[in-house]
C-alpha positions as CSV (number, residue, x, y, z in Angstrom):
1,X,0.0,-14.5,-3.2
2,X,-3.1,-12.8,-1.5
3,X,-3.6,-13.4,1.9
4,X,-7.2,-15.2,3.0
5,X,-9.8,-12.7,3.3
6,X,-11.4,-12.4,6.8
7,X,-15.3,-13.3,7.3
8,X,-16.3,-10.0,8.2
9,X,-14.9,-9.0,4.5
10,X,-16.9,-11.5,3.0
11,X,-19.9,-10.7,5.0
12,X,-19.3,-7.0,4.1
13,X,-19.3,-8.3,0.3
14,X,-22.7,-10.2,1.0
15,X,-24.1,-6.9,1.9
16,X,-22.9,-5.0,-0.8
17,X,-24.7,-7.5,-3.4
18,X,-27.6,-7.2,-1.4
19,X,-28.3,-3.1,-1.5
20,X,-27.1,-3.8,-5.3
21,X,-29.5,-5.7,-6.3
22,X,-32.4,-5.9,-3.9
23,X,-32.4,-2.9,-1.7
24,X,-31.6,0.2,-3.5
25,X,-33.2,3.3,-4.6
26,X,-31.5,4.9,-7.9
27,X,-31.7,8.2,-7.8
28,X,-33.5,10.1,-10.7
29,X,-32.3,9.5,-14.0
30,X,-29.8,12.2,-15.5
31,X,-27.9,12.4,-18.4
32,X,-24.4,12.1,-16.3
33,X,-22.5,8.5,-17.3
34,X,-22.5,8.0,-13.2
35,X,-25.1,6.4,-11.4
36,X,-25.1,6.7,-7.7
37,X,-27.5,4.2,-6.4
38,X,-28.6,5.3,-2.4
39,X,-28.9,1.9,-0.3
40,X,-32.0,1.8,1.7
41,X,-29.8,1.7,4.6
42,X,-29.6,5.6,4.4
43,X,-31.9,7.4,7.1
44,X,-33.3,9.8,3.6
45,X,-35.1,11.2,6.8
46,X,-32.4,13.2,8.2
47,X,-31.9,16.4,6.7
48,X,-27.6,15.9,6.7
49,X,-28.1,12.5,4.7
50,X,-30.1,14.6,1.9
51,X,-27.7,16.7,2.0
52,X,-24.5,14.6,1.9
53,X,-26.4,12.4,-1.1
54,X,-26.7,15.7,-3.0
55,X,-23.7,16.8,-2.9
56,X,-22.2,13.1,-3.4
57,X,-24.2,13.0,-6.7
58,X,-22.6,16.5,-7.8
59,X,-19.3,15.6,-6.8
60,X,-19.3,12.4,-8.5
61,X,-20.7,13.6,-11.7
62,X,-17.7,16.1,-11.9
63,X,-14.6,14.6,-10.2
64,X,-13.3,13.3,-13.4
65,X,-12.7,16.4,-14.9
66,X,-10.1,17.9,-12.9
67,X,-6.9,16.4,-10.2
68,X,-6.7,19.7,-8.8
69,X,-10.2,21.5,-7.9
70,X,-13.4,20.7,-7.2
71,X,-16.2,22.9,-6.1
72,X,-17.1,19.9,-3.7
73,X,-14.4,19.1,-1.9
74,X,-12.6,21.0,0.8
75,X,-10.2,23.7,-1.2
76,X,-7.0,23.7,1.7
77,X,-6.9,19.4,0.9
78,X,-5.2,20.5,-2.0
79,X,-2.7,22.1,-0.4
80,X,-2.3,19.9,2.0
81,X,-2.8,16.6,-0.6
82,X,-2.1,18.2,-4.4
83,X,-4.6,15.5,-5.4
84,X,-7.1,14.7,-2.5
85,X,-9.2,12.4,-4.3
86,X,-6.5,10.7,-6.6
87,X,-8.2,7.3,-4.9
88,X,-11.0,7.8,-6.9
89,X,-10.3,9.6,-9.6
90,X,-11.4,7.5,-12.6
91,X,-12.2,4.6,-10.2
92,X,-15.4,3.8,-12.4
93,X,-13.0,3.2,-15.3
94,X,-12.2,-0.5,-16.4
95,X,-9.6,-0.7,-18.9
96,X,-10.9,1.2,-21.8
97,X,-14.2,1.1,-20.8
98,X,-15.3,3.8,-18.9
99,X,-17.6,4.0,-15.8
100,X,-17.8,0.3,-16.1
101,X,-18.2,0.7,-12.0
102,X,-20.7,2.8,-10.5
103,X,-21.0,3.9,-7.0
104,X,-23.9,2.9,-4.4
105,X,-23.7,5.2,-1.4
106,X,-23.5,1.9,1.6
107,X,-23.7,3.6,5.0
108,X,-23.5,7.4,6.2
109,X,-21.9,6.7,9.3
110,X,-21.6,9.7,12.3
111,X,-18.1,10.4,14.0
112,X,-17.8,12.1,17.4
113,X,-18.2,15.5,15.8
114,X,-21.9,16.2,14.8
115,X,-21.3,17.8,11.4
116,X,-18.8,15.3,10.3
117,X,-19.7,11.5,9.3
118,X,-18.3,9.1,7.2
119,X,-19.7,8.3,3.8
120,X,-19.0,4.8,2.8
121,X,-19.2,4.3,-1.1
122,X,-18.9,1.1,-2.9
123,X,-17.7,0.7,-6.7
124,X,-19.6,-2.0,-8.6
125,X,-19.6,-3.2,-11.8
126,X,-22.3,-5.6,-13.3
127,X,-20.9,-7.8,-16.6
128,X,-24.1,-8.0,-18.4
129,X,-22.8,-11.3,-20.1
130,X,-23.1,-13.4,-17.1
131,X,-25.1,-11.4,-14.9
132,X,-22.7,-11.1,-12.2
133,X,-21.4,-8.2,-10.3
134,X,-17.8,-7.6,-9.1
135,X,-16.5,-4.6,-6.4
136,X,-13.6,-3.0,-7.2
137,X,-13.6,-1.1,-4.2
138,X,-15.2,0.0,-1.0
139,X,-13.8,3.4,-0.1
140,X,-14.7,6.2,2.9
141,X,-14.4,10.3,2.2
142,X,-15.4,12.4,5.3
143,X,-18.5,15.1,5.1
144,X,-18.5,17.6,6.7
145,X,-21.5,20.3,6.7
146,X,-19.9,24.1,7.5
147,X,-21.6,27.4,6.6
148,X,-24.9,25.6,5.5
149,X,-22.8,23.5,2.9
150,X,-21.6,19.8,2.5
151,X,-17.6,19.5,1.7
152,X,-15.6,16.3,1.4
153,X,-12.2,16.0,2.4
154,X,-9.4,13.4,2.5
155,X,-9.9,10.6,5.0
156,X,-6.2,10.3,5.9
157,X,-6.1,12.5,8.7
158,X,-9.4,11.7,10.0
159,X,-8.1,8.2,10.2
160,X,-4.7,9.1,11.9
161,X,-6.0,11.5,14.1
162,X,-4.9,9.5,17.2
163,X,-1.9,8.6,16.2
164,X,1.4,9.4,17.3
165,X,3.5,12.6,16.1
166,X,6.5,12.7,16.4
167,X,9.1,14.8,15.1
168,X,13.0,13.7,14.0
169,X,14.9,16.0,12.0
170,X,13.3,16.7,8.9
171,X,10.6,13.4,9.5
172,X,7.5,14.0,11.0
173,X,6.7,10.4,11.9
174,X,2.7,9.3,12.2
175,X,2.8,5.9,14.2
176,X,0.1,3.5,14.1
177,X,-0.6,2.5,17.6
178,X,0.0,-0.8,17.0
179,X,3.5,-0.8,17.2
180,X,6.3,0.5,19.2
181,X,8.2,3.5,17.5
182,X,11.8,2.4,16.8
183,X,14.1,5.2,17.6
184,X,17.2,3.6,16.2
185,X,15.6,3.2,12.8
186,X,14.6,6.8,12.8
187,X,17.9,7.8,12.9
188,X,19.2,5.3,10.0
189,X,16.8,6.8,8.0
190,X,18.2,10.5,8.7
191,X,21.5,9.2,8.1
192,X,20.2,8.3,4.6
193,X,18.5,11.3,3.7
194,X,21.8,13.4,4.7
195,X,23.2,11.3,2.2
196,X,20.6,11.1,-0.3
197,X,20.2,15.5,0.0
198,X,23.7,15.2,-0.6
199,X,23.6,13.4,-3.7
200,X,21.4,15.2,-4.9
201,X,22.6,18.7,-3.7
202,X,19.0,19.4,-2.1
203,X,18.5,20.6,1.1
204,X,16.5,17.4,3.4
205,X,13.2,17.4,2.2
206,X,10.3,18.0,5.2
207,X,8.7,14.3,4.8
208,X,5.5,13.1,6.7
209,X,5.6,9.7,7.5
210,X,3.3,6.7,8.1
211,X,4.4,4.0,10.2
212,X,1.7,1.5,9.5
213,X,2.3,-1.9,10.5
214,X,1.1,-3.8,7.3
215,X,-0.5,-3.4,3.6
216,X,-4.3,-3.9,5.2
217,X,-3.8,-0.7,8.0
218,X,-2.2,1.4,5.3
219,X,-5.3,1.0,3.0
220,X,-7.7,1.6,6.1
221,X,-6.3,5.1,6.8
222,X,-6.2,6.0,3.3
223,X,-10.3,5.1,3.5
224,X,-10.5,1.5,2.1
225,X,-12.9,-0.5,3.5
226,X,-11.8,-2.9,0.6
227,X,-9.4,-3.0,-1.9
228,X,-7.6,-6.5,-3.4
229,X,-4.2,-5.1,-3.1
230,X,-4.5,-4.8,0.7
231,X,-4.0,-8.5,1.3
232,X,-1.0,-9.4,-0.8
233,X,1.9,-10.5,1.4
234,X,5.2,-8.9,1.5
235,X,4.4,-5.3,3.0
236,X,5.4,-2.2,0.5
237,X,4.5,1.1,0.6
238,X,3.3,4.6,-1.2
239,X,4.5,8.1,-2.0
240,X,2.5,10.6,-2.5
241,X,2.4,14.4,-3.4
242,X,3.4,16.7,-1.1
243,X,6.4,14.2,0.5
244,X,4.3,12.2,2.0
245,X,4.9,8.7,2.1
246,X,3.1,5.7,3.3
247,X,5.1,2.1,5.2
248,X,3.3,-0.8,5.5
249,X,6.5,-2.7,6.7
250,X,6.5,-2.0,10.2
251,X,9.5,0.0,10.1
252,X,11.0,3.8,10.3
253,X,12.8,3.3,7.9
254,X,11.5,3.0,3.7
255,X,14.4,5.3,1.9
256,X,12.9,3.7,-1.2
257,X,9.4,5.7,-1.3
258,X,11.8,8.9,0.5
259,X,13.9,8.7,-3.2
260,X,11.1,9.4,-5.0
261,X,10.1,12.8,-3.9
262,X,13.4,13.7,-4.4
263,X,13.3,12.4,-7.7
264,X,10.3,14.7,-7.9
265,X,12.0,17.8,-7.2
266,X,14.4,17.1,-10.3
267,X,11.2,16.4,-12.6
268,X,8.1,15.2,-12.9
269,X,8.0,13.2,-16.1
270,X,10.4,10.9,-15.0
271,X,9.6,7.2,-17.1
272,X,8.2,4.8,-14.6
273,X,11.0,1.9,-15.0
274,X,13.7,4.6,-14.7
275,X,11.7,6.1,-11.5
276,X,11.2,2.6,-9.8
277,X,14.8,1.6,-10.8
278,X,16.5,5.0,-9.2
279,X,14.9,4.2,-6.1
280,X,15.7,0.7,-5.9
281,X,19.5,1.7,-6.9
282,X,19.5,3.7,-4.4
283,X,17.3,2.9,-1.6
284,X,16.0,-1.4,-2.4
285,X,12.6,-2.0,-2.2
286,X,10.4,-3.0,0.6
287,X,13.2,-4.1,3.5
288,X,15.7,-5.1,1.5
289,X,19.0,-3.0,0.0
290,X,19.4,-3.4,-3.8
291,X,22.7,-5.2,-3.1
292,X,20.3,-7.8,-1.2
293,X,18.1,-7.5,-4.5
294,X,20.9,-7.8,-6.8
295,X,22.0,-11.0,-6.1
296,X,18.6,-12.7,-5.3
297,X,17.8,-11.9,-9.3
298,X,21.6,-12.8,-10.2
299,X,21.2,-16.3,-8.6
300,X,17.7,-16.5,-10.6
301,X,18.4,-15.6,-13.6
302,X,21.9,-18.5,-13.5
303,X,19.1,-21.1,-13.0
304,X,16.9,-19.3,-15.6
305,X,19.3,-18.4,-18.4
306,X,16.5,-17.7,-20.7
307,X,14.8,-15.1,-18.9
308,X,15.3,-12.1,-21.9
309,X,14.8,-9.2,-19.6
310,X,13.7,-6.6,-22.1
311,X,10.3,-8.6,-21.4
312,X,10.3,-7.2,-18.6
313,X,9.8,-2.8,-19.0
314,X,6.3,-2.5,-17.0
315,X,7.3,-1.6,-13.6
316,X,3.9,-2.4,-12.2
317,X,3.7,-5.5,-13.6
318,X,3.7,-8.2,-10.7
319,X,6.3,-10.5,-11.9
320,X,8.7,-11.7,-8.9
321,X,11.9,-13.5,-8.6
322,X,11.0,-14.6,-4.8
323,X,10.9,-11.2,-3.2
324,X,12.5,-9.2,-5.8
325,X,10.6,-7.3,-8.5
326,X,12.0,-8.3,-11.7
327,X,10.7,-4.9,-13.5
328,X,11.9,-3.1,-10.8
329,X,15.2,-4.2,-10.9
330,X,15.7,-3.9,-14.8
331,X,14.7,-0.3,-14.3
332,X,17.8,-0.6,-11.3
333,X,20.3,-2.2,-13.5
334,X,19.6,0.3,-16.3
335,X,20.6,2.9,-13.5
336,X,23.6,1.1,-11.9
337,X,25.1,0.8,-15.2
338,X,24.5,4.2,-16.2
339,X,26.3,5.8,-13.3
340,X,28.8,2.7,-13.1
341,X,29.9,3.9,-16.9
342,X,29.0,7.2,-17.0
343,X,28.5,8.6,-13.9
344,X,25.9,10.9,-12.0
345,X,25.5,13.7,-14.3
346,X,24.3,10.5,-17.0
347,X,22.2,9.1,-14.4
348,X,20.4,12.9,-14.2
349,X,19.7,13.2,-17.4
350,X,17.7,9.9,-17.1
351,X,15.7,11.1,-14.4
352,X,15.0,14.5,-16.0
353,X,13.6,12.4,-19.0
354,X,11.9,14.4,-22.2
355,X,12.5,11.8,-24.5
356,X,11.1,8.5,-25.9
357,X,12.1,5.9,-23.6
358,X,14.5,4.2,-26.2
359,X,16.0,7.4,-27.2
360,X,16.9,7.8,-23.8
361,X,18.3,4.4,-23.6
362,X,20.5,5.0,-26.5
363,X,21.9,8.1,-24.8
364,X,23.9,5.5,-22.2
365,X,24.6,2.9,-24.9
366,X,21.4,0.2,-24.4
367,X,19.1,-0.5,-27.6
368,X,16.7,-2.8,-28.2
369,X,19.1,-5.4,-29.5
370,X,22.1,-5.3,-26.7
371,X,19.5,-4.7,-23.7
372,X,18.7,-7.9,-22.4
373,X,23.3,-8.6,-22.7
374,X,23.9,-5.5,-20.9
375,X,22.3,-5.8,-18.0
376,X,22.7,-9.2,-17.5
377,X,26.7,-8.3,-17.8
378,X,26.2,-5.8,-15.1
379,X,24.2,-8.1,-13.3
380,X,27.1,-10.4,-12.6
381,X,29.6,-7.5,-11.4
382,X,29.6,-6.5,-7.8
383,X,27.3,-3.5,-6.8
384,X,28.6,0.0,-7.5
385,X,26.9,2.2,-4.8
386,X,26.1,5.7,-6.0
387,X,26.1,7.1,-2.6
């Protein structure tokens, strides 16, 4: 269920209609499929705003073509980030049509530094059939002008800049300032990586991690203004290259998002049910073990006998047994019963992947036709921890 959105956001909305379609400049035509429009609230006085709106154009036009460089953007981001714009990367894309959003630079907006502002970019598409327009997105990337040139950079540390740091073991913690760091939770979730580099027989992985508070602050200081996702209920989080990972549950603890950068290290081609399942197995989802989640979708699946859960093989789908994912969980099950039957070295070889995802399957005994049984079999046995 999404949370109501605040006023301001729909005032913010009311704006972004109005530079659309009354008080915008498009810049001169080109034969690029993106069309920055420049809102007339841009001083086009200011030499830094030309600037930043020329660049912005040539970044845009080009920022599809590659994760990993960009002349545009600030090289050591991807170092720091692998993919600093992943965000945006093919954000004009609508299912298969492509750069069904374009982009209208909103607001160039200074910080305290003078060569850094913010530049706050809209994505808007316009459905020609009912002459309406719909956001997808309201998103922030920092400018910064050095050696006579414009660069953009990642808006995550900008955004966290004031925040906390603080070090535990192989955790660097970033704490919103809106809540209190817990120190006993930052030692459960030491305890877990011991266990999980154990498991795995890697050495504890150096994580950063942000503490935010809920979904709508862990957006912000990725650089959403807007985004729909922020105001679903039930917290989550986010891991991202470079072993960083993102809480929005108010916690120091998220072993979850943690077990995926460890899956990383074992490969990166991991299929996404078998990914999301792993980590659930091993570390539950949002603040709840997998044991918790286990029974929750045992007791709804006895009152829903007919739920076949080989329906159910898109692990983003948003499909929800009260708090549980139900996709997530199948992907669980197909892990608990791997290493339940066939141990660890089984349970490997389905994160290590290579193959079609039903070949895989078949490797540990499920097919198409005994799927939905089989896990609903191991559904009803108590949970066999792999750690």
């Amino acid at each position: 269920m999404l949370k109501c959105v605040p006023i301001r956001k729909v005032i913010l909305f009311a704006l972004v209609l109005i530079f659309v379609s009354c008080k915008s400049n498009k810049k001169e035509e080109s034969n690029s499929p993106i069309k920055l429009t420049i809102s007339d609230n841009i001083d086009s006085d200011k030499s830094i705003n030309q600037e930043i709106v020329e660049t912005l154009t040539k970044f845009l036009e080009t920022k599809n073509s590659s994760y990993y460089e960009n002349e545009y953007w600030y090289k050591p981001d991807f170092g720091t980030y692998i993919f600093p714009y992943s965000d945006i990367y093919k954000i004009e894309h609508k299912d298969s049509i492509q750069n069904f959003y374009q982009p209208t630079l909103m607001e160039i907006v200074d910080t305290d530094e003078e060569y850094k502002k913010l530049a706050k970019i809209a994505f808007i598409g316009h459905n020609e059939v009912n002459n309406e327009n719909t956001i997808k997105a309201i998103y922030n990337i920092v400018a910064t002008k050095t050696e006579g040139n414009i660069v953009f950079s990642n808006p995550l540390g900008y955004f966290t800049k004031d925040w906390d740091k603080i070090q535990k073991g192989s955790i660097q913690y970033v704490v919103s300032p809106q809540k209190e760091f817990d120190e006993t939770e930052a030692q459960m979730q030491l305890e877990a990586i011991d266990k999980i580099s154990e498991f795995y027989s890697i050495d504890p992985l150096p994580i950063t991690y942000y503490s935010c508070v809920g979904l709508k602050e862990l957006f912000e200081i990725k650089g959403f203004d807007y985004k729909p996702t922020m105001y679903i209920d039930g917290g989550g989080g986010l891991a991202e290259r470079h072993n960083i990972v993102l809480s929005a549950n108010n916690t120091e603890v998220y072993t979850h998002e943690i077990v995926h950068h460890y899956n990383l290290v074992l490969s990166s081609s991991t299929h996404k049910l078998i990914e999301e399942g792993v980590a659930t197995y091993i570390g539950g989802t949002r603040t709840y073990s997998y044991s918790w989640h286990k029974e929750n979708l045992k007791n709804h699946i006895n009152s829903n006998p007919d739920i076949d859960l080989s329906k159910y093989l898109e692990p983003f789908e948003r499909v929800f047994a009260g708090e549980t994912s139900i996709p997530y969980m199948v992907g669980a099950l197909i892990c608990e019963r791997t290493f339940r039957i066939y141990g660890k070295e089984h349970l490997f070889v389905l994160i290590t992947g290579g193959v079609g995802f039903w070949e895989l399957l078949s490797e540990v005994g499920l097919t198409k036709e005994n799927f939905d049984a089989e896990l609903k079999k191991e559904l009803q046995l108590p949970p066999t921890l792999c750690m």
